[in-house]
VEXKEMAR-871351 format. One line per 5 residues: number of its first residue (from 1); their letters; for each residue x, y, z of N, C-alpha, C. Coordinates in Angstrom, 3 decimals. Example, Ala and Ser with C-alpha at 12.3 -4.5 7.8 and 13.67 -1.06 7.14 Angstrom:
# residues 2
1> AS> 13.190,-5.690,7.800,12.300,-4.500,7.800,13.200,-3.300,7.800 | 12.850,-2.250,7.080,13.670,-1.060,7.140,12.900,0.030,7.870
This chain:
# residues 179
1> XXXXX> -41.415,-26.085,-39.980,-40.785,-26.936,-38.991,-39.286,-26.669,-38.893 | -38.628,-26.702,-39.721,-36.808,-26.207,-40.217,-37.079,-24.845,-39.277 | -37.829,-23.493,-39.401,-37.352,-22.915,-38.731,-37.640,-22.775,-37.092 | -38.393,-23.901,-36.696,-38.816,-24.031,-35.435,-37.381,-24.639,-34.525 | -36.992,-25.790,-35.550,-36.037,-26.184,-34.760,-34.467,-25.421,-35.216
6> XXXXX> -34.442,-24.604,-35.801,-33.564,-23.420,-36.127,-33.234,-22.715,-34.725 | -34.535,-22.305,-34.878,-34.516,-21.077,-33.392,-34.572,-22.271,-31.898 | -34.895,-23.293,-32.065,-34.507,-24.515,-30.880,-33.026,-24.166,-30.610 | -32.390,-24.551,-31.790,-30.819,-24.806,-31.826,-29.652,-23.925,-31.165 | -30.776,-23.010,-32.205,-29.863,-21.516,-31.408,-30.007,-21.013,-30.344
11> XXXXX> -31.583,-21.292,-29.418,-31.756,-20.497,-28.079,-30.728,-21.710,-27.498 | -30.767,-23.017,-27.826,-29.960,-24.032,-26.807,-28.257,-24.119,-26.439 | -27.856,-23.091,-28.375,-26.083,-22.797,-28.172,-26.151,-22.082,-27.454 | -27.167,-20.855,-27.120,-26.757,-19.509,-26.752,-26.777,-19.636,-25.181 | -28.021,-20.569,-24.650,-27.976,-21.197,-23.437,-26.602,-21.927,-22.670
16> XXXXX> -26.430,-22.630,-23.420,-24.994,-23.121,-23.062,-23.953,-22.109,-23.223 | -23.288,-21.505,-24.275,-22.641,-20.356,-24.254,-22.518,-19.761,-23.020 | -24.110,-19.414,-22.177,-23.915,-18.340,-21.649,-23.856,-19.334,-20.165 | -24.118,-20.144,-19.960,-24.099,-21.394,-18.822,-22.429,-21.635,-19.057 | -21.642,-21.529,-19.512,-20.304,-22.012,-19.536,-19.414,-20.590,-19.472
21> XXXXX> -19.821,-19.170,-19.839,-19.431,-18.044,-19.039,-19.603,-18.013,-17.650 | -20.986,-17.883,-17.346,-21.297,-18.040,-16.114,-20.688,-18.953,-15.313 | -20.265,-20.055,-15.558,-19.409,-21.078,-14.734,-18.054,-20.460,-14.739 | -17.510,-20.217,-15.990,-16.759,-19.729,-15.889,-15.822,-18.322,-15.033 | -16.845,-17.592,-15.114,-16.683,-16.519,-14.396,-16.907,-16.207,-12.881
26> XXXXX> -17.482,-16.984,-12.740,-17.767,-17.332,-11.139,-16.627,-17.827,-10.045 | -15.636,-18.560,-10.607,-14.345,-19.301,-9.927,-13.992,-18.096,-9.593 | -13.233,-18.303,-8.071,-12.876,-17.410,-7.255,-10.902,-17.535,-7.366 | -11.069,-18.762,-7.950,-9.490,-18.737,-7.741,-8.756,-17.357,-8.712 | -7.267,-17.117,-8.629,-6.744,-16.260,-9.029,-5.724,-17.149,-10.554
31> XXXXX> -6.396,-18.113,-10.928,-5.967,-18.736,-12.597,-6.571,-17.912,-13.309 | -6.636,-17.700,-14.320,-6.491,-16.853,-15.509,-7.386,-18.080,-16.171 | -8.505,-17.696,-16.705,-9.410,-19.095,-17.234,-8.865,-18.571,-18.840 | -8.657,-19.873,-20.078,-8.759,-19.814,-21.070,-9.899,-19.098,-21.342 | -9.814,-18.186,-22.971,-11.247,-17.992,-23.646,-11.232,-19.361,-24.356
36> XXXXX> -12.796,-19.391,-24.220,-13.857,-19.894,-24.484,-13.651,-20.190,-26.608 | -13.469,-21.360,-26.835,-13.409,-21.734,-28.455,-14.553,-22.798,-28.552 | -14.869,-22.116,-29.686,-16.271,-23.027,-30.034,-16.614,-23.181,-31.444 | -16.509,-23.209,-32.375,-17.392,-22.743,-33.510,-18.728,-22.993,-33.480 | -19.293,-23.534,-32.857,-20.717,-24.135,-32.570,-21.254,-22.451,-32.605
41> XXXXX> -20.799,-22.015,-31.664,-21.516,-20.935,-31.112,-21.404,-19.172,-31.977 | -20.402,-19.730,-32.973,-20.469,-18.805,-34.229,-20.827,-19.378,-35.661 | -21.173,-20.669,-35.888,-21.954,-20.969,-36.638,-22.982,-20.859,-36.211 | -23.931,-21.204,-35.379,-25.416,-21.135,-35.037,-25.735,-19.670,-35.120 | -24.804,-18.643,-34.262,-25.739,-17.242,-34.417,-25.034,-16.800,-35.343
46> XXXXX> -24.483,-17.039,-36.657,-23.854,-16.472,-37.626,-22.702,-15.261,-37.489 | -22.218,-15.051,-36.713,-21.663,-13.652,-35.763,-20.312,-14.301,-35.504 | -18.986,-13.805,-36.372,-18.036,-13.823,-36.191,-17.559,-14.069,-34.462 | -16.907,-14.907,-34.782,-16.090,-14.930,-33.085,-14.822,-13.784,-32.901 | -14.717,-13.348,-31.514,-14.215,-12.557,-31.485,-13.295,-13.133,-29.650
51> XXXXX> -11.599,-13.092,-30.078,-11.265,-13.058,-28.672,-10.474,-12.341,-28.486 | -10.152,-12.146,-26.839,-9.880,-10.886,-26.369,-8.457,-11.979,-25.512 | -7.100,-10.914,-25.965,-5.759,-11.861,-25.259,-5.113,-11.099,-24.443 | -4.613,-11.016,-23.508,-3.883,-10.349,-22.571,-2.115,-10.262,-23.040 | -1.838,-9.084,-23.257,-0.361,-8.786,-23.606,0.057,-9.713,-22.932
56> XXXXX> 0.237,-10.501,-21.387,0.699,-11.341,-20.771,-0.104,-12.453,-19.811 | 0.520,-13.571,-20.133,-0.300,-14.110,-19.337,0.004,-14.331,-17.991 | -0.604,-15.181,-16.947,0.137,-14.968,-15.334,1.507,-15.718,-15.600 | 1.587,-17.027,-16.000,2.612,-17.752,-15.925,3.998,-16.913,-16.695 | 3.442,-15.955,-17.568,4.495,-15.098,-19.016,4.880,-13.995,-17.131
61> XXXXX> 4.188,-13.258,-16.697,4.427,-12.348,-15.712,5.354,-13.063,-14.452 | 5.107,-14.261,-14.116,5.812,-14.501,-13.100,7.454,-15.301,-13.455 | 7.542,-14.866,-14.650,8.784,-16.416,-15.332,10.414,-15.651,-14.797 | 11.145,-15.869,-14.095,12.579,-15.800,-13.436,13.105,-15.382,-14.642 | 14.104,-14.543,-14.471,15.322,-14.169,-15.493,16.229,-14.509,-14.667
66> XXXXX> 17.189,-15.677,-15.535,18.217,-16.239,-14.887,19.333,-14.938,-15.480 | 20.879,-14.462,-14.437,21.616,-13.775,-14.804,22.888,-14.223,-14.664 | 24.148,-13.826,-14.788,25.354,-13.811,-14.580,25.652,-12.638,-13.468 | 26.228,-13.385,-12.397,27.052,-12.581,-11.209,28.297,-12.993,-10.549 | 29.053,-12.102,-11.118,30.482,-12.159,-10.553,30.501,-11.482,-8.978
71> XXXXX> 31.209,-12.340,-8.252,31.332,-11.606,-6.847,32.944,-11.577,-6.441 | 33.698,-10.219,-6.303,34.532,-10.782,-6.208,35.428,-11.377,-7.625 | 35.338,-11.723,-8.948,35.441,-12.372,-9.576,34.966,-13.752,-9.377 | 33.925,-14.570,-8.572,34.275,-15.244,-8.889,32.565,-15.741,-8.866 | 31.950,-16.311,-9.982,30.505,-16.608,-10.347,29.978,-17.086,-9.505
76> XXXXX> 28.490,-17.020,-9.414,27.643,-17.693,-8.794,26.462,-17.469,-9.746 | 25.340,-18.465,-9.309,24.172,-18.031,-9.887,23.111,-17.755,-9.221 | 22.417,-16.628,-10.023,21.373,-15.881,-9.791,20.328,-15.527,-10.478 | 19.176,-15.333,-9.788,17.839,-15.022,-10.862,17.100,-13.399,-10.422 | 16.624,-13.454,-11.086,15.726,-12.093,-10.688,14.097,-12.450,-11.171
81> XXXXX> 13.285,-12.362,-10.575,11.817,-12.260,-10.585,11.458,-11.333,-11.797 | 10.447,-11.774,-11.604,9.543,-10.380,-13.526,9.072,-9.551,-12.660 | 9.127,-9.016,-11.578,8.738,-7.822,-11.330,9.091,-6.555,-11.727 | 8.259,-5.651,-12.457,8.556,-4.563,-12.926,10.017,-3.536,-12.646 | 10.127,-3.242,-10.850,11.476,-3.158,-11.023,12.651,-3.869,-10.881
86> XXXXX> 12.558,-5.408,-11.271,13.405,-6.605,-11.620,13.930,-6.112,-12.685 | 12.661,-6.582,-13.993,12.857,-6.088,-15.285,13.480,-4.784,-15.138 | 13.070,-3.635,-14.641,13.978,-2.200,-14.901,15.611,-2.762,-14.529 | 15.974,-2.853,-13.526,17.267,-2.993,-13.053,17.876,-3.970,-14.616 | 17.162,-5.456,-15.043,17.659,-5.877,-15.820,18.323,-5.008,-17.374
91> XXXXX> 17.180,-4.488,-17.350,17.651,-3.129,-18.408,19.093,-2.345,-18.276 | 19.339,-2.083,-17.359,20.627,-1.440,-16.695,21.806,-2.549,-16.980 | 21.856,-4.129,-17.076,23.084,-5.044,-17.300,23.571,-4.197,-18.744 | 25.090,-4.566,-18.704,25.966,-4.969,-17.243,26.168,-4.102,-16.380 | 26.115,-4.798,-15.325,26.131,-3.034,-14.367,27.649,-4.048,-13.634
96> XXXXX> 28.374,-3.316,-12.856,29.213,-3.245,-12.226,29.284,-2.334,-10.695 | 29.284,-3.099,-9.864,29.317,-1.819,-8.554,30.225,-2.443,-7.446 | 30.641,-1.453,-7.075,31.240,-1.282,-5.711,30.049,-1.361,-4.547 | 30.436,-2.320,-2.934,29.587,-2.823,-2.345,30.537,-2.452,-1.254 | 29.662,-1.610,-0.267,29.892,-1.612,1.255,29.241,-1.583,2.510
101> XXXXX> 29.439,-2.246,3.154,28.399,-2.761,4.268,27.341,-1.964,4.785 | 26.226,-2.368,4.794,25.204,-1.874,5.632,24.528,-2.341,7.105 | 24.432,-1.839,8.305,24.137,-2.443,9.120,24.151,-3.877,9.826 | 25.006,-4.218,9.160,25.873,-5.762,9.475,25.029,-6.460,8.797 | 23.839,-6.409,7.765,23.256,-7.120,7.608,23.310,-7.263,5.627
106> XXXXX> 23.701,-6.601,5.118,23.559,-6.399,3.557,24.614,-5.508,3.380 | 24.850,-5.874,1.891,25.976,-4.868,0.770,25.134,-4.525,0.039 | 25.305,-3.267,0.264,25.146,-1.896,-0.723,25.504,-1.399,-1.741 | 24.954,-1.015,-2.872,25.617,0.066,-4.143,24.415,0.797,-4.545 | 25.000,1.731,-4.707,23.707,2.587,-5.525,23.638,2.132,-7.575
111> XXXXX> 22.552,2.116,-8.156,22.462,1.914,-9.469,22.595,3.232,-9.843 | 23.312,3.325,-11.461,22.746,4.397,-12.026,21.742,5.672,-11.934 | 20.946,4.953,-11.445,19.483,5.766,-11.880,18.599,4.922,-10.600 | 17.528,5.522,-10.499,16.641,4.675,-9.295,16.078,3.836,-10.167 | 15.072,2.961,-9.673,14.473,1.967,-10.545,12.581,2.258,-10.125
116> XXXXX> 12.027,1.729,-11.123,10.915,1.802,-10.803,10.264,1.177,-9.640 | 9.017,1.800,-9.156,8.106,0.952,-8.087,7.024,0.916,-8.217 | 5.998,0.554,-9.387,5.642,0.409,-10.012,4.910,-0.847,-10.432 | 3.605,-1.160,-9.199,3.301,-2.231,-9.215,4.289,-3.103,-8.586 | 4.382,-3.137,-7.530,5.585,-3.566,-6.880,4.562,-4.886,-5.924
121> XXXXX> 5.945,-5.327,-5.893,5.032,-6.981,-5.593,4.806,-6.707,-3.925 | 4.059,-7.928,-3.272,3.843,-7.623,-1.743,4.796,-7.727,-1.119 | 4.658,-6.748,0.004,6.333,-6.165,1.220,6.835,-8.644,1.540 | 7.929,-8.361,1.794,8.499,-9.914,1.750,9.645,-9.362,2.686 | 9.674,-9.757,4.162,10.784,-10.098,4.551,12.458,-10.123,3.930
126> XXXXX> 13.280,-9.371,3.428,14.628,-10.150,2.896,15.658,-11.054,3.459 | 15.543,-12.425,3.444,16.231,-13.531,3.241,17.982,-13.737,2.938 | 18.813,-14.353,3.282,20.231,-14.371,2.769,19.855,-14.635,1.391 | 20.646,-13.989,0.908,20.785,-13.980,-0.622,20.187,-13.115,-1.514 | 19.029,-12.841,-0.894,18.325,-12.067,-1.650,18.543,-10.569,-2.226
131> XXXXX> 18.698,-10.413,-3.386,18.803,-9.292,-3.759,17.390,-8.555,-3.783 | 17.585,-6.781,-3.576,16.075,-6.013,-3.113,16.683,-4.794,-3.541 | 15.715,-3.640,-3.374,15.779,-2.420,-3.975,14.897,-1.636,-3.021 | 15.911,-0.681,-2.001,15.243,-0.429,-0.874,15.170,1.003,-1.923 | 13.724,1.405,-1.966,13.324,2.796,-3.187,13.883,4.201,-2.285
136> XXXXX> 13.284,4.838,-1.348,13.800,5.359,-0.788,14.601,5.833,-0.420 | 16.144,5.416,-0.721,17.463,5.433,-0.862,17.605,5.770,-2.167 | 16.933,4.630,-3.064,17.320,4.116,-4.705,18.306,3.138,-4.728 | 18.697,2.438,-3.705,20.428,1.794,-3.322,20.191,0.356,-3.503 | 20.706,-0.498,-4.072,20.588,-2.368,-4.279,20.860,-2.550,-2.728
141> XXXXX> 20.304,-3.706,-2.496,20.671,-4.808,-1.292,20.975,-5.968,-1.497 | 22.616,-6.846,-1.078,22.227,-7.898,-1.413,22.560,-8.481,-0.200 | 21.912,-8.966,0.352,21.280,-9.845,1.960,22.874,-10.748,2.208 | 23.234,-10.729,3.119,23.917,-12.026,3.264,23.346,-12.176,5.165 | 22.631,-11.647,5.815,21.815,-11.986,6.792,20.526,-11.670,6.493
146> XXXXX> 19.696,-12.072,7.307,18.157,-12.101,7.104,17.799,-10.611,7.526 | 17.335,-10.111,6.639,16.797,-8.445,7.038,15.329,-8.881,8.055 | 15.050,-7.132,8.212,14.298,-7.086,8.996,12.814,-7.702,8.677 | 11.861,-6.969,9.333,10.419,-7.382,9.312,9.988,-7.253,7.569 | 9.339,-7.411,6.843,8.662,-7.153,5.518,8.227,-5.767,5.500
151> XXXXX> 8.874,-4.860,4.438,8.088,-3.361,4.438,8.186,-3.449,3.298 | 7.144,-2.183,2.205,6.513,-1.719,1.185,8.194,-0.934,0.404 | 8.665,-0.093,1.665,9.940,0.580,0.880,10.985,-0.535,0.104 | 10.699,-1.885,0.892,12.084,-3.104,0.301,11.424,-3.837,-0.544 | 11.745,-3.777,-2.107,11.492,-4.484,-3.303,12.221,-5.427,-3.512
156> XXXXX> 11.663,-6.960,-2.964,12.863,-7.909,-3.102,13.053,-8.083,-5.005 | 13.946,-8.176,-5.537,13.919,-8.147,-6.949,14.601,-9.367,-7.347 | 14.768,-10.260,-6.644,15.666,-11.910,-7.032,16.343,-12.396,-5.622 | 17.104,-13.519,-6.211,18.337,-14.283,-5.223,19.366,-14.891,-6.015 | 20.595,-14.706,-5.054,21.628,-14.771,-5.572,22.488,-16.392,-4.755
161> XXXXX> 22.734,-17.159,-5.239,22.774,-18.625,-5.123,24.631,-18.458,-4.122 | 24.443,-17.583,-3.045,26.194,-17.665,-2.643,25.921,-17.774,-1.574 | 27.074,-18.007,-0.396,26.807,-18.276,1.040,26.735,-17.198,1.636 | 26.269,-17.325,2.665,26.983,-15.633,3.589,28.011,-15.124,3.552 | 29.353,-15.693,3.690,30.235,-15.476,4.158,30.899,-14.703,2.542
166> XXXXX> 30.582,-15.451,1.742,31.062,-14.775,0.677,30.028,-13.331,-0.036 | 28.852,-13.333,0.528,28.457,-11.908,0.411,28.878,-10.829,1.402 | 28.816,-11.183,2.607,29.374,-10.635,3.758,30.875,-9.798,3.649 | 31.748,-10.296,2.687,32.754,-9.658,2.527,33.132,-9.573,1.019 | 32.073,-9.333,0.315,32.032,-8.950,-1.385,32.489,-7.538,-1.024
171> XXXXX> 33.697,-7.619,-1.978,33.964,-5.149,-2.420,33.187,-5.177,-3.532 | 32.791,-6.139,-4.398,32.678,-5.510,-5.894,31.661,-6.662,-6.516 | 30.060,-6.586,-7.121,29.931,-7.347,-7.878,28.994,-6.706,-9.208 | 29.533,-7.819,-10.201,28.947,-7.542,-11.663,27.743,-8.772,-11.811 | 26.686,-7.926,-12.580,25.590,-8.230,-12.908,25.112,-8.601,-14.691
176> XXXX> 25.184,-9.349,-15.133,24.892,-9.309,-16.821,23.917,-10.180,-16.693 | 23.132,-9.816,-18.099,22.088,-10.832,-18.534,22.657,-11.426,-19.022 | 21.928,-12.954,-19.505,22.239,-14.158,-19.943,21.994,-13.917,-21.394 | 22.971,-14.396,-22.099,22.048,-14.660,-23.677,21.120,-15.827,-24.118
């Protein structure tokens, strides 16, 4: 009898187990479902549990890096997105550049080095303020009018918390990370 309801126990964890994947795995949304903790279900089939973690999670991938930006000398604040070439450019602080107008619409500098594109987030319109990384060039943008339509070549990479008028006629700004 003990091992009748043995093998009860266990077809009924393993049932559920696999009824709570299946639910699980089925959601269409784009959340990131917790694994699954149980001991039930590694005591009953005797079989070590085993979980599987993602180097990052969505909320760890999407988290702002707040920075320091001098314009001009004179601060404002700014963030940059976790996008891959966010993070690259961040690598590059402190950077320092010289800025000169582009098409009445953004200041220009070239970085060091180009930056990656590389899993690059979806094409986004650029916005006042917004700092971007038109690849193609390799050259920073930082918006002080609303750019054009949304394209694949413009990597918006953050925003920078200043008015127009004071990006509009920036010669010079510095970039550092925060400690």
């Amino acid at each position: 009898m003990t091992f009748i309801l043995r093998r009860a126990l266990t077809a009924t964890a393993i049932t559920g187990v696999l009824l709570v994947t299946a639910t699980a795995c089925s959601d269409d949304s784009p959340v990131e479902q917790a694994p699954a903790t149980g001991s039930a279900s590694s005591s009953v089939t005797g079989q070590p549990q085993t979980s599987v973690s993602a180097s990052a999670s969505v909320s760890d991938r999407r988290t702002p890096m707040d920075i320091r930006v001098t314009i001009d000398g004179r601060p404002v604040d700014a963030t940059l997105n976790d996008s891959p070439a966010a993070r690259d450019l961040a690598s590059l602080l402190p950077l320092t550049l010289d800025l000169e107008d582009f098409h009445g619409t953004e200041r220009i500098a070239d970085p060091p080095r180009k930056l990656t594109t590389e899993d690059a987030p979806e094409p986004a319109a650029a916005k006042v303020g917004d700092i971007a990384y038109f690849a193609p060039w390799g050259n920073l943008a930082f918006f002080y009018k609303n750019g054009p339509s949304a394209s694949s070549d413009l990597l918006i990479l953050g925003h920078i918390d200043a008015d127009a008028d004071q990006l509009s006629g920036a010669d010079r700004i510095t970039l550092e990370a925060t400690s």
